[in-house]
N, C-alpha and C positions, 0 to 999 in steps of 0.2 A: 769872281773866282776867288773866293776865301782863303783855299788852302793852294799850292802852287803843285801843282800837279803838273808830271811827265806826262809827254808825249814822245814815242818813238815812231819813226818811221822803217817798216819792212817794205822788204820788196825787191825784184830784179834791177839789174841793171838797165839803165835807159825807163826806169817805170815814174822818175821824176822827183824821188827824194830829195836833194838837195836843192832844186828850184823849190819844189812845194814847201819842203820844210822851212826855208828862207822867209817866204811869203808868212806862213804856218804862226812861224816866233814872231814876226812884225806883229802880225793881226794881233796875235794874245801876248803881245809885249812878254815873250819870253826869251830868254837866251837862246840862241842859235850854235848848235855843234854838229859837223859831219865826221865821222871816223875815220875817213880817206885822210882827211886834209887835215885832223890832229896827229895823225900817222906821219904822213908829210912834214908838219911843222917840228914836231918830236928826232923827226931821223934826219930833218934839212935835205930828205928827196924824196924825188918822184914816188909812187905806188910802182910803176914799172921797174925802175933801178930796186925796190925794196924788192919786191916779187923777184927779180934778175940774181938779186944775190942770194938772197936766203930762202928762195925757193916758196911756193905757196904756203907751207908748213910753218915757217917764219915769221912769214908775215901776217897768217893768220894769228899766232903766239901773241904777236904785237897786237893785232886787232883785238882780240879778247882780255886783253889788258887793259885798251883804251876802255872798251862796254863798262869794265868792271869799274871805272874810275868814274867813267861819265856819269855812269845811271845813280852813283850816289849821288849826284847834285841835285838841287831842287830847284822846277821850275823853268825846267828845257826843254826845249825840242829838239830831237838827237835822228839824223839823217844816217842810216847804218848801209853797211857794204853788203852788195847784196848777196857776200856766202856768208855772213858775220853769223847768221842761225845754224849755219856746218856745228857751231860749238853748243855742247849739250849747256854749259856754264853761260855759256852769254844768253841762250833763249829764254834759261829760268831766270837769269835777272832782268832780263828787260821784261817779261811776261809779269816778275815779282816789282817792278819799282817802276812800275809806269802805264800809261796804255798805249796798248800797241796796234800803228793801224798798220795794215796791208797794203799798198800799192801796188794793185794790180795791173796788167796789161799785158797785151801778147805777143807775140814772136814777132808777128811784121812789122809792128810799132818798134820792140827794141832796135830789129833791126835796121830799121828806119833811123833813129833816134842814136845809136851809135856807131853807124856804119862809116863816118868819117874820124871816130873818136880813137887815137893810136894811145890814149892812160889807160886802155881797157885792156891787162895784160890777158887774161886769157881770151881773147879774143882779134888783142892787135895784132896776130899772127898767123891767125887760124888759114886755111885753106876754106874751111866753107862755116862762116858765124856765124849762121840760120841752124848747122847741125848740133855747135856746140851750143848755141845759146838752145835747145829744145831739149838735149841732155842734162845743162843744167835747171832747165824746171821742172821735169820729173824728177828730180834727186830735189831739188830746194823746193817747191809751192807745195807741198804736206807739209815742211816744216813752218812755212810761213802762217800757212791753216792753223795749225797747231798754236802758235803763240796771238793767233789776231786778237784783239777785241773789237774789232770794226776793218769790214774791209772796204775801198774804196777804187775805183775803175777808171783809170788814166786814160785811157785811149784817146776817146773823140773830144778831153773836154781842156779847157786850157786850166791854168792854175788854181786862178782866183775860185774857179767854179769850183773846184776839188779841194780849195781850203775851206771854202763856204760847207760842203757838202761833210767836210773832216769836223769841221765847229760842229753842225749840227747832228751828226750820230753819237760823237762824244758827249755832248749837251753840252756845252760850255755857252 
């Protein structure tokens, strides 16, 4: 790998970003970034207390700030929140300064995968998170479409196989 190319990861919540991406940066010894958790280190709390105060509007502001700082860097792999493509500005820079895979998966997974998880504010309160989580992917999986360069399907496979499978569509 010559030149250090970006990788972004899209995708739902619960669809495995920041395991996979973790894994993702080891393999191609790149630096490793999730948007959650530079948000977190940025404000010294939680995503929930962010979201609690400043309301999702907020805290997306924040999130579109970190995309816009991150994605200039060279030579990462950046785990993104999975409304971060709600921002027209964050999808063309991630679609503009990197490639961007898709991590895919379905409702019963996520809600497998997050259904003990209370950082997940729009859903650690919800009355039924099977409802909100299938509102939220008609409204977001167009936009993820929209910016992928490769998509790739979480469901039945563990990480490794999903980094293995990220290496080879990108060609690295």
């Amino acid at each position: 790998m010559a030149e250090k190319r970006n990788i972004f990861l899209v995708g739902p919540m619960g669809a495995g970003k920041s395991t996979i991406g973790r894994q993702l940066a080891r393999q191609l010894h790149l630096e490793f970034y999730d948007t959650d958790a530079e948000i977190e280190r940025r404000t010294g709390a939680d995503i929930a207390w962010v979201f609690e105060l400043e309301g999702e509007e907020g805290f997306r502001a924040r999130e579109e700030k970190v995309i816009e700082e991150l994605t200039e860097l060279s030579g990462i792999v950046l785990a993104t929140g999975g409304g971060s493509i709600l921002s027209k500005e964050s999808r063309n820079r991630l679609s503009a300064r990197g490639i961007v895979v898709y991590l895919q998966t379905t409702i019963d997974k996520q809600v497998a995968r997050t259904q003990r998880d209370k950082r997940r504010p729009l859903i650690a309160e919800a009355d039924n998170p099977r409802e909100v989580l299938e509102n939220l992917a008609e409204e977001r999986n167009p936009l993820y479409e929209e910016i992928a360069d490769v998509t790739v399907h979480t469901d039945d496979q563990g990480a490794k196989v999903v980094v293995d499978e990220i290496i080879e569509k990108i060609g690295l």
